[in-house]
MDTraj code that builds the backbone (N, CA, C; nanometers):
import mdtraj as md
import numpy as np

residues = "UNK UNK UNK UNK UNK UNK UNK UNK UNK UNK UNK UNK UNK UNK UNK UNK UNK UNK UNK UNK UNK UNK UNK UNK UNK UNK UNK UNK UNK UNK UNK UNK UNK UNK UNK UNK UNK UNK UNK UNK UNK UNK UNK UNK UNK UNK UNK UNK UNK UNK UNK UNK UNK UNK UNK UNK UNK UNK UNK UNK UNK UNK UNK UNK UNK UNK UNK UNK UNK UNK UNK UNK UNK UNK UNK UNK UNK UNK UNK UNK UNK UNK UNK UNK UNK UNK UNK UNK UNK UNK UNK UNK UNK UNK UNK UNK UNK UNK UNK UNK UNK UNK UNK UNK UNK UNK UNK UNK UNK UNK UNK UNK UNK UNK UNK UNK UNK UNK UNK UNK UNK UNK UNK UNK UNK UNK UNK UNK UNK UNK UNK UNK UNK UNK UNK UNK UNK UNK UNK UNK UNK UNK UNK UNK UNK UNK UNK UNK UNK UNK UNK UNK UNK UNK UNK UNK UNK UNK UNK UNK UNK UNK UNK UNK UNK UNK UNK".split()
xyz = np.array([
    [1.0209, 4.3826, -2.1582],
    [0.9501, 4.3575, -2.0340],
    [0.8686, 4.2283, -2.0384],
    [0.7977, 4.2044, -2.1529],
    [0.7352, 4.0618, -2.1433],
    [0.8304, 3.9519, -2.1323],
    [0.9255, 3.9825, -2.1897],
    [0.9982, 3.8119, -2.1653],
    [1.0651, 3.8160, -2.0851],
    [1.0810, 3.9413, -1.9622],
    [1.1151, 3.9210, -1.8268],
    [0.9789, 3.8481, -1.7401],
    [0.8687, 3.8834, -1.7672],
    [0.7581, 3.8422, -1.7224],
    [0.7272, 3.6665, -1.7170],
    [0.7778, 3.6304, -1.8501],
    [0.7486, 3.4623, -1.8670],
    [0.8634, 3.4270, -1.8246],
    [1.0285, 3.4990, -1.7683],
    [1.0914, 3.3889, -1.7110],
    [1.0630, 3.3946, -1.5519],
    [0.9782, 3.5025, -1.5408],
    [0.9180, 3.5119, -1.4008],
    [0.8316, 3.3754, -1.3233],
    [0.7434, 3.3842, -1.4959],
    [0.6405, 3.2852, -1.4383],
    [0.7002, 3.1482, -1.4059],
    [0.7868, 3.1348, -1.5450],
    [0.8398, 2.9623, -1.5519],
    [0.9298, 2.9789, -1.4415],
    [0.9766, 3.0256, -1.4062],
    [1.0426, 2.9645, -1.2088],
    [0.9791, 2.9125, -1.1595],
    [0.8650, 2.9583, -1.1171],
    [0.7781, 2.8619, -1.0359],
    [0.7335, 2.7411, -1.0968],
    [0.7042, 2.7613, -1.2293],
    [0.6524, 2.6417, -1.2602],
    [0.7219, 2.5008, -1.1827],
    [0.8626, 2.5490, -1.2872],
    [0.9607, 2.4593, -1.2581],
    [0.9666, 2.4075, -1.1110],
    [0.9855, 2.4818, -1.0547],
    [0.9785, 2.5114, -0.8557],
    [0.9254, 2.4237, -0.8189],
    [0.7885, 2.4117, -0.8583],
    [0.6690, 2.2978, -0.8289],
    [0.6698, 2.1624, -0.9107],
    [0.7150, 2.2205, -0.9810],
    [0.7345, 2.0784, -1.0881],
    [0.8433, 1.9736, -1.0017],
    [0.9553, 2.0529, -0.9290],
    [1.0305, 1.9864, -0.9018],
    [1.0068, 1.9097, -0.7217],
    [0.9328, 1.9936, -0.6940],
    [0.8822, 1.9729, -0.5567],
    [0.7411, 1.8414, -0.5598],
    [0.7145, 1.8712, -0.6465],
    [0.5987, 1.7789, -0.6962],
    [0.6887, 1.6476, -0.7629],
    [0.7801, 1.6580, -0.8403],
    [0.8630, 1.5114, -0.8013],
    [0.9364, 1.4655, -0.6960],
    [0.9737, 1.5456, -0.6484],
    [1.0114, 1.5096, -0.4988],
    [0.9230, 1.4361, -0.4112],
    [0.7927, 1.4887, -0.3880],
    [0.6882, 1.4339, -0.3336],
    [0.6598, 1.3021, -0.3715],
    [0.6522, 1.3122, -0.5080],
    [0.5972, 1.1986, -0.5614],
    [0.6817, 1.0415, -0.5529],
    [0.8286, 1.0925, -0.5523],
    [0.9203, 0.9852, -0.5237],
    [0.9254, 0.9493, -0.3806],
    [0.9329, 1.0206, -0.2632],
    [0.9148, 1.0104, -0.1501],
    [0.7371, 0.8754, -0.1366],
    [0.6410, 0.9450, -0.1539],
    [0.5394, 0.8869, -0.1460],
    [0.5313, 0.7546, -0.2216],
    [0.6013, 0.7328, -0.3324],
    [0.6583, 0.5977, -0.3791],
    [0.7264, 0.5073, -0.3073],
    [0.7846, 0.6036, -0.2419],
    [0.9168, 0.5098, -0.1526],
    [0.8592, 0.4412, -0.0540],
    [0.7136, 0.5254, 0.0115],
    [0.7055, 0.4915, 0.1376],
    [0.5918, 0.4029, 0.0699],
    [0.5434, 0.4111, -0.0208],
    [0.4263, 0.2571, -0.0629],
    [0.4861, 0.1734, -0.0940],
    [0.6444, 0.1618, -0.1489],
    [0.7218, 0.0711, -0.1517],
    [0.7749, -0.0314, -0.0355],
    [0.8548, 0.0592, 0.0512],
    [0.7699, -0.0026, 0.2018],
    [0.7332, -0.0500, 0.2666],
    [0.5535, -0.0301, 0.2469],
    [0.4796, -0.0337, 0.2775],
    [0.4367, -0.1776, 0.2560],
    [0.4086, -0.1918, 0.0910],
    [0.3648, -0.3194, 0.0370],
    [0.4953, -0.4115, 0.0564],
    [0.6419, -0.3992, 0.0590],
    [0.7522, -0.4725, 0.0821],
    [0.7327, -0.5762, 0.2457],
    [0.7104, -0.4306, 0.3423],
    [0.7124, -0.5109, 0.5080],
    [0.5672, -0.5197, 0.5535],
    [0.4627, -0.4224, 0.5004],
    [0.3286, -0.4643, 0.5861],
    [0.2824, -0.6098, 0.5459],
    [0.3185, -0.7004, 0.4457],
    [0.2408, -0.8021, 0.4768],
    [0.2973, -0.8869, 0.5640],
    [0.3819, -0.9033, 0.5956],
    [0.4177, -1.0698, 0.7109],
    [0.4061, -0.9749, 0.8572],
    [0.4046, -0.8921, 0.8576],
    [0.3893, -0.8229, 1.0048],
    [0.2283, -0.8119, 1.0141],
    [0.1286, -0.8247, 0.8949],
    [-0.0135, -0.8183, 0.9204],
    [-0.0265, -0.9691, 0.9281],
    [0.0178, -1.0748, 0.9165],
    [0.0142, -1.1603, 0.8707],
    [0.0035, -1.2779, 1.0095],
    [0.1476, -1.1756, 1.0831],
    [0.1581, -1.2135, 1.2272],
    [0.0494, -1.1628, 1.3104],
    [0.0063, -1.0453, 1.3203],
    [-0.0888, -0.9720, 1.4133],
    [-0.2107, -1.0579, 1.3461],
    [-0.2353, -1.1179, 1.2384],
    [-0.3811, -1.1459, 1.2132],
    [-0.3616, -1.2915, 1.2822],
    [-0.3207, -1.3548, 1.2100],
    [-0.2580, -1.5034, 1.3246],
    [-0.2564, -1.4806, 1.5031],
    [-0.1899, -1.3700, 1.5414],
    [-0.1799, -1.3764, 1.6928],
    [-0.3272, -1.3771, 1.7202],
    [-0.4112, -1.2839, 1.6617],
    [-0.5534, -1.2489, 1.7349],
    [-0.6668, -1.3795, 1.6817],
    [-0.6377, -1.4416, 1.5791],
    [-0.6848, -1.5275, 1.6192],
    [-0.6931, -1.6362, 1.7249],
    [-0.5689, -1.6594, 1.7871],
    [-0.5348, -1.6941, 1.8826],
    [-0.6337, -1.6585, 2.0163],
    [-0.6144, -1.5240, 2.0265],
    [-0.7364, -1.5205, 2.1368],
    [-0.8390, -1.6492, 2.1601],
    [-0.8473, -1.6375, 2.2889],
    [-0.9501, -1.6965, 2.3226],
    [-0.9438, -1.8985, 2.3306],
    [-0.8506, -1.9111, 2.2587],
    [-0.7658, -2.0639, 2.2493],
    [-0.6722, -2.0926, 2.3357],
    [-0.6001, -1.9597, 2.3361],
    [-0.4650, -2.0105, 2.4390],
    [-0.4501, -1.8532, 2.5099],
    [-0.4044, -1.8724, 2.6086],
    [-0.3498, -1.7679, 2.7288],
    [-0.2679, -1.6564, 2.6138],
    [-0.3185, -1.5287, 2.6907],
    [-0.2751, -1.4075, 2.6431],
    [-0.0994, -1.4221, 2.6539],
    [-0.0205, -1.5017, 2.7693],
    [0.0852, -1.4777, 2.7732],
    [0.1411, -1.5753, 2.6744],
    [0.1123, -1.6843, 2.6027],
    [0.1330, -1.7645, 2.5242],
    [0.1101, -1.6716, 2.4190],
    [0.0294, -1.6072, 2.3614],
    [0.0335, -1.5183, 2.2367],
    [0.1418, -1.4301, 2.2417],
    [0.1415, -1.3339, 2.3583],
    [0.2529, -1.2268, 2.3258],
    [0.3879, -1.2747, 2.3243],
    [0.4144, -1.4390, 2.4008],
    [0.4854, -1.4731, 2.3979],
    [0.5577, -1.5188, 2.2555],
    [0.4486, -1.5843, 2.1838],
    [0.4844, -1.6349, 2.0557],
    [0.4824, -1.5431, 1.9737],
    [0.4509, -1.4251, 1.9831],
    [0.4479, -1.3433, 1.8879],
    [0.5129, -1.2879, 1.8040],
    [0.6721, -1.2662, 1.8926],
    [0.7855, -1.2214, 1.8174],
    [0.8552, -1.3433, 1.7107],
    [0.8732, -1.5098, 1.7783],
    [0.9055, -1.5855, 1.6914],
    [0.7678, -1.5840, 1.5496],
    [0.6904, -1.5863, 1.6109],
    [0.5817, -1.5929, 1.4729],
    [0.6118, -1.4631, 1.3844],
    [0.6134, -1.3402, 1.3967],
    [0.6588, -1.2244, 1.3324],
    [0.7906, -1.3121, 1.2379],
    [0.8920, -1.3161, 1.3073],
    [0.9877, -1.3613, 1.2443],
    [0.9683, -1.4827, 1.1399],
    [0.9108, -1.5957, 1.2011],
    [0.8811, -1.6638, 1.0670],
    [0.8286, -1.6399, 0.9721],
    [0.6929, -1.5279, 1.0060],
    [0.6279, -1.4468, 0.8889],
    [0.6970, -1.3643, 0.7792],
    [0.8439, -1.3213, 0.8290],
    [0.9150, -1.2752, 0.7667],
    [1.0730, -1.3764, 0.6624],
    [1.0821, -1.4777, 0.7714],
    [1.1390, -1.5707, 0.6512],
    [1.0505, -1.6167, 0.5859],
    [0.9297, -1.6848, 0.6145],
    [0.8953, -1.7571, 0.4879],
    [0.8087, -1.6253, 0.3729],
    [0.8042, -1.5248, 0.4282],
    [0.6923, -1.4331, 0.3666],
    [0.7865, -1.3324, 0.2729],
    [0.8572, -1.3130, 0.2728],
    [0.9842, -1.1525, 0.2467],
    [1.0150, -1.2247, 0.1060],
    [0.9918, -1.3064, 0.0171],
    [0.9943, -1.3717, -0.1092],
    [0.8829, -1.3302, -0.1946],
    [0.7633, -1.3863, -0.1255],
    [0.6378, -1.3670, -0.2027],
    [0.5903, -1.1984, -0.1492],
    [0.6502, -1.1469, -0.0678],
    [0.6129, -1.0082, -0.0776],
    [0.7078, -0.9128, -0.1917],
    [0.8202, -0.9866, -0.2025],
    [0.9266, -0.8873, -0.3097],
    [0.8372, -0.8868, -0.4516],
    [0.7797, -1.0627, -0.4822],
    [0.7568, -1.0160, -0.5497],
    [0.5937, -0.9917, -0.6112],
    [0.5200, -0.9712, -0.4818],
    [0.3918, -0.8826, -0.4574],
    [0.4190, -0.7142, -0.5095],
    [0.5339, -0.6889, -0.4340],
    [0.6075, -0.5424, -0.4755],
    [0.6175, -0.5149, -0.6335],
    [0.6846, -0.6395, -0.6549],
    [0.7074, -0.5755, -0.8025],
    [0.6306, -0.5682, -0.8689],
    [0.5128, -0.6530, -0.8693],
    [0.3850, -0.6708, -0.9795],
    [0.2952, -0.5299, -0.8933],
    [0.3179, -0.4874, -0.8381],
    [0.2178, -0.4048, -0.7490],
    [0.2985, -0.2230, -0.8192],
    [0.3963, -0.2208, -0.8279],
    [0.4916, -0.0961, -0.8669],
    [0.4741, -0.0970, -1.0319],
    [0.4853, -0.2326, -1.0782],
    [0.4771, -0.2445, -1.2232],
    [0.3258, -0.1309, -1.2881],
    [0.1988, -0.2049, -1.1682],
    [0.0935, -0.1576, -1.2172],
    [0.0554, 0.0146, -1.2083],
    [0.1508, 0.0443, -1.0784],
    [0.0929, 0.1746, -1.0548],
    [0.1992, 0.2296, -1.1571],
    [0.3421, 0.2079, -1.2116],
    [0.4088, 0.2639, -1.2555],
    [0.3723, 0.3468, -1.4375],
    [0.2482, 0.1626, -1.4398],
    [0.2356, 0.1839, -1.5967],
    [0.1132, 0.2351, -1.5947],
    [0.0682, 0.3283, -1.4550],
    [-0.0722, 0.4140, -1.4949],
    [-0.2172, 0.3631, -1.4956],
    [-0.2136, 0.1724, -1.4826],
    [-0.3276, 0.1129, -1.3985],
    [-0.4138, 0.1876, -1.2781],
    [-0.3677, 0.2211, -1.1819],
    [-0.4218, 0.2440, -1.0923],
    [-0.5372, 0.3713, -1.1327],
    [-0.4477, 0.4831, -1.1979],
    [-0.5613, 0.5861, -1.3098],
    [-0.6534, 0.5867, -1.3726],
    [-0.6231, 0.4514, -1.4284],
    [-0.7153, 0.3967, -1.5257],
    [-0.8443, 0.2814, -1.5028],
    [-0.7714, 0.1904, -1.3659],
    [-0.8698, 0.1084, -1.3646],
    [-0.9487, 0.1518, -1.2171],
    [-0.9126, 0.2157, -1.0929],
    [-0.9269, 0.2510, -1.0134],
    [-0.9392, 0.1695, -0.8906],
    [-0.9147, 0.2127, -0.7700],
    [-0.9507, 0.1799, -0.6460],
    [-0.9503, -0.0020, -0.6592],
    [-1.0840, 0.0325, -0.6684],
    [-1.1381, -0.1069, -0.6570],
    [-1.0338, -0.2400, -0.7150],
    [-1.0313, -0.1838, -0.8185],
    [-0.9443, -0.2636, -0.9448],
    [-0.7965, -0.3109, -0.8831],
    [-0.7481, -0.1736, -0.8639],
    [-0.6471, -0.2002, -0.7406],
    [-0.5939, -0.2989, -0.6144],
    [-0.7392, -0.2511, -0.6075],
    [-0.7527, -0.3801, -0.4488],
    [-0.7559, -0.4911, -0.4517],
    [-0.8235, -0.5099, -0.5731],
    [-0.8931, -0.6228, -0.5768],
    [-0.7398, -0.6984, -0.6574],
    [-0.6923, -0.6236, -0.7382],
    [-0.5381, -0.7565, -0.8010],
    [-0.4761, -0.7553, -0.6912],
    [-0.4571, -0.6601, -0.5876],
    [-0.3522, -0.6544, -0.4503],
    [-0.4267, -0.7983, -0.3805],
    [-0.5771, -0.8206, -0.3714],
    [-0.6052, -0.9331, -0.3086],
    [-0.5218, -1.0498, -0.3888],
    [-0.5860, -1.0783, -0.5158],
    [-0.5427, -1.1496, -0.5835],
    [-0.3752, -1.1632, -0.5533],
    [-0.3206, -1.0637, -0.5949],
    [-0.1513, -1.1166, -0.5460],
    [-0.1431, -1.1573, -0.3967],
    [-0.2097, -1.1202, -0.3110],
    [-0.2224, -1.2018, -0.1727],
    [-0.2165, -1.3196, -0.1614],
    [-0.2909, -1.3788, -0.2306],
    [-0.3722, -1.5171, -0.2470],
    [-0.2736, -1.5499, -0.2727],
    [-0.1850, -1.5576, -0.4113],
    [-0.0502, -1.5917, -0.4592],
    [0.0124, -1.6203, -0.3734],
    [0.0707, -1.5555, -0.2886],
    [0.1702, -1.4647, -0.2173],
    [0.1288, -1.5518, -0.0734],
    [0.0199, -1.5962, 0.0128],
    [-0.0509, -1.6496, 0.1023],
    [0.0429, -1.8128, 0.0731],
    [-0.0327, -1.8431, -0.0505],
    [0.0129, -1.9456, -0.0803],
    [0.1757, -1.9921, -0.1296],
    [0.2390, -1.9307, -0.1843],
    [0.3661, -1.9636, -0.1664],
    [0.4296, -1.8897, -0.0163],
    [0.4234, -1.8683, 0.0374],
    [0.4501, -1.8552, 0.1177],
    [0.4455, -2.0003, 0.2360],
    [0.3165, -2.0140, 0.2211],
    [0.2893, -2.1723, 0.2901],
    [0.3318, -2.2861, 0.2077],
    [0.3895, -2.2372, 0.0907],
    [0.4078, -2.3610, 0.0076],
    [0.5916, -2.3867, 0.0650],
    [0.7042, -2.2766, 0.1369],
    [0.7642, -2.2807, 0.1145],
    [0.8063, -2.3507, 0.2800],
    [0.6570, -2.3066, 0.3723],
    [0.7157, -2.3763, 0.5000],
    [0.6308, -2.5551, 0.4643],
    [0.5671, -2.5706, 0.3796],
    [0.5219, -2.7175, 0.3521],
    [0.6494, -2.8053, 0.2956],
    [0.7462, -2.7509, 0.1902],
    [0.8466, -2.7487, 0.1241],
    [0.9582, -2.8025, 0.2628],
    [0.9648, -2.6570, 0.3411],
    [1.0617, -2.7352, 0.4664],
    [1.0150, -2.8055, 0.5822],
    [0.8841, -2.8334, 0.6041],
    [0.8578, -2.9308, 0.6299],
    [0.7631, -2.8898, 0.7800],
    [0.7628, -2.7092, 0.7862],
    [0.7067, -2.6507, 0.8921],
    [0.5265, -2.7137, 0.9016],
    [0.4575, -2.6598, 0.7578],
    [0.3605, -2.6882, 0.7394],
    [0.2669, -2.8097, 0.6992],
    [0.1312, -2.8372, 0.6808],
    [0.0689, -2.9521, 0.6193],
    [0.0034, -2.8947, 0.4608],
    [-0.0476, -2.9607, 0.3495],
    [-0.1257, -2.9245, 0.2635],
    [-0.2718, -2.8322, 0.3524],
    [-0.3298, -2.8557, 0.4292],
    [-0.4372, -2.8068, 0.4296],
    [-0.4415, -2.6502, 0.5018],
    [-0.3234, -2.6558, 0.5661],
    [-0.2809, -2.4986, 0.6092],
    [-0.2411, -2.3815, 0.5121],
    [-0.2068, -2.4504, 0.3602],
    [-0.1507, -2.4100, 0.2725],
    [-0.3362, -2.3064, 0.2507],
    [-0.4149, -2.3563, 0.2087],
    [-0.5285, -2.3010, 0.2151],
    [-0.5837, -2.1827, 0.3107],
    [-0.5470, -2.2038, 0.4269],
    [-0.5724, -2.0702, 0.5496],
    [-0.4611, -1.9917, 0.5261],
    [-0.3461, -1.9767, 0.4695],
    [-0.2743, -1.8792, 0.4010],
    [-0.3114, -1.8192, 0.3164],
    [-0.3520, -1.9313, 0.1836],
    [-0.4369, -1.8138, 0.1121],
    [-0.5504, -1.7076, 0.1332],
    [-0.6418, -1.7604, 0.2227],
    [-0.7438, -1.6612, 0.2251],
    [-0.6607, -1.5467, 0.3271],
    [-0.5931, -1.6143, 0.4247],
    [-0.5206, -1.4848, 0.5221],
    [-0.4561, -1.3836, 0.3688],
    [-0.3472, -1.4336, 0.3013],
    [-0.2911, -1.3553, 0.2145],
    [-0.3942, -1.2362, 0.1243],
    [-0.5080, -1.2683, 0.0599],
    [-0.6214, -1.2692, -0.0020],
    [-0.6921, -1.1301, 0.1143],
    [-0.7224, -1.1387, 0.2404],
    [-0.7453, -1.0484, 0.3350],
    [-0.6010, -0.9375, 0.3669],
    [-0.4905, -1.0036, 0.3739],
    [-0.4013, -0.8842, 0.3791],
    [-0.3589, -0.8181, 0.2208],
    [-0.3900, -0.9047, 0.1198],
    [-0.3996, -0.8175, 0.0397],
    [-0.4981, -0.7435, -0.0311],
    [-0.6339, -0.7593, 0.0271],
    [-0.7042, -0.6018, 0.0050],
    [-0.6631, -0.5490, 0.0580],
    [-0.6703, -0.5298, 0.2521],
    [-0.6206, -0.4168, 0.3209],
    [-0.5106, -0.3397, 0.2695],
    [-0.3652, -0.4165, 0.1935],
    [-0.2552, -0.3333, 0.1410],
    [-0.3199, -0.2379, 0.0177],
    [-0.3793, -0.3192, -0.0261],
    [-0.4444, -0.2219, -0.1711],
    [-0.5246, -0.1456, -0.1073],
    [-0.6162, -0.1420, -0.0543],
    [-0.6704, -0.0234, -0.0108],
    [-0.5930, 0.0771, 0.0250],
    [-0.5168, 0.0628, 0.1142],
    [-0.4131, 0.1664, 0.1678],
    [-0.3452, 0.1992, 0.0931],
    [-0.2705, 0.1060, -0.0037],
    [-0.1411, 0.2048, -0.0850],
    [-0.2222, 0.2520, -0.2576],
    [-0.3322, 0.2087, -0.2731],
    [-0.3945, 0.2356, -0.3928],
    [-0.4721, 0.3761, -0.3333],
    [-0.5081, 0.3658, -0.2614],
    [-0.6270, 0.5237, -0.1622],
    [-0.5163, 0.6547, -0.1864],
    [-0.3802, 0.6060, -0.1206],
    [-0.2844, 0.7254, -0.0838],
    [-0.1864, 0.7695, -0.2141],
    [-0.2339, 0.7536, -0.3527],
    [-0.1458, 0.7987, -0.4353],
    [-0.1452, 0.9175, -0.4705],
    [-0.0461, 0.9903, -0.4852],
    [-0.0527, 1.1373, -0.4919],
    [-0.0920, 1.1926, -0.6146],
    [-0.1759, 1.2971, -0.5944],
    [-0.2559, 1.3607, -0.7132],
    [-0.1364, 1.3908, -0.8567],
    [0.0012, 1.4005, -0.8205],
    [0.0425, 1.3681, -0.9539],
    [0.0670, 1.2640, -1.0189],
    [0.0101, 1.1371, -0.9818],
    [0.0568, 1.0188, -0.9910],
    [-0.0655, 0.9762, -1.0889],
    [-0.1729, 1.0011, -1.0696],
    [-0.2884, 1.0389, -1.0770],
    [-0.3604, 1.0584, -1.2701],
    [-0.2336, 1.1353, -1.3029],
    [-0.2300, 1.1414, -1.4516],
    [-0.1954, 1.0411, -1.5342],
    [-0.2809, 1.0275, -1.6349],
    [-0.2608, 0.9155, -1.7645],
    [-0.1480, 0.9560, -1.8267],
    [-0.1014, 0.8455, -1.9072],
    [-0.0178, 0.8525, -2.0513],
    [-0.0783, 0.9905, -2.1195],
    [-0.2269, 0.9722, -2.1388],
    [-0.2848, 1.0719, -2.2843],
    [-0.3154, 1.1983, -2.2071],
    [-0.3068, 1.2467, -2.1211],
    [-0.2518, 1.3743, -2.0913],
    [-0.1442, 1.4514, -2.1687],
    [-0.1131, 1.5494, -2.1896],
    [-0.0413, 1.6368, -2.2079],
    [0.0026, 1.7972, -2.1421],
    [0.0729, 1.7562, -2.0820],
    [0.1005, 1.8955, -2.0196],
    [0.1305, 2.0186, -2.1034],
])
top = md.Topology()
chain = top.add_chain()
for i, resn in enumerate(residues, 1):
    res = top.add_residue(resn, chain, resSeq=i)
    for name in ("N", "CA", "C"):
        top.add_atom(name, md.element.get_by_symbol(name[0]), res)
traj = md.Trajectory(xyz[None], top)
């Protein structure tokens, strides 16, 4: 009767164990995502609203979709590989260890990066000047706290565990 009892229990374990990776890959996927397309689409909306107040509302919404789009050719490079240094850290248990803040704050930092090549690549084709290259960075630098906040805040409590755990 007892060792009908413990293969009772370990079903569930397992059950949850497996539902709890499920989750956990799902919720990966979607911070993957997340940090992949939210920056040149924040990138555009932060650019349009500055706009306010300079030029006619129909001139913004107008430009908005080509600006989206350029945000996304010149930006979809330095966000891949924002992604990867960003997956690297949560993968190897940083985020556990150094927290939140820590988080945010390299997600700014890869912004900044990421701001700047990005403007380095429309200076390169000839879209941009050197001194715009600079208002990218700090834009990049601002969309990348906001990403770290958000995808560093929402990691799921099994994600959560160190290396020196032992189950």
């Amino acid at each position: 009767m007892p060792a009908m009892a413990q293969r009772n229990v370990a079903k569930p374990e397992s059950s949850d164990s497996e539902s709890s990776k499920s989750a956990l890959r799902v919720n990966g996927h979607r911070r993957i995502v997340t940090e992949l397309f939210a920056p040149p689409f924040l990138a555009a909306l932060v650019e349009a609203s500055l706009a306010f107040g300079k030029e006619p509302l129909s001139d913004i919404l107008g430009g908005f979709i080509p600006t989206l789009q350029f945000a996304y050719v010149f930006g979809i490079v330095p966000a891949i590989l924002y992604t990867a240094v960003m997956e690297l850290w949560f993968r190897l248990g940083f985020r556990a260890r150094c927290g939140l803040l820590c988080t945010a704050g390299l997600s700014g930092l890869l912004g900044v990066g990421a701001g700047y090549l990005s403007a380095w690549f429309g200076i390169w084709l000839g879209f941009l000047t050197r001194p715009e290259a600079i208002h990218y960075a700090k834009l990049g630098a601002l969309i990348g706290l906001l990403i770290g906040f958000f995808v560093a805040g929402r990691v799921p409590p099994g994600e959560m565990v160190t290396s020196n755990r032992r189950d």
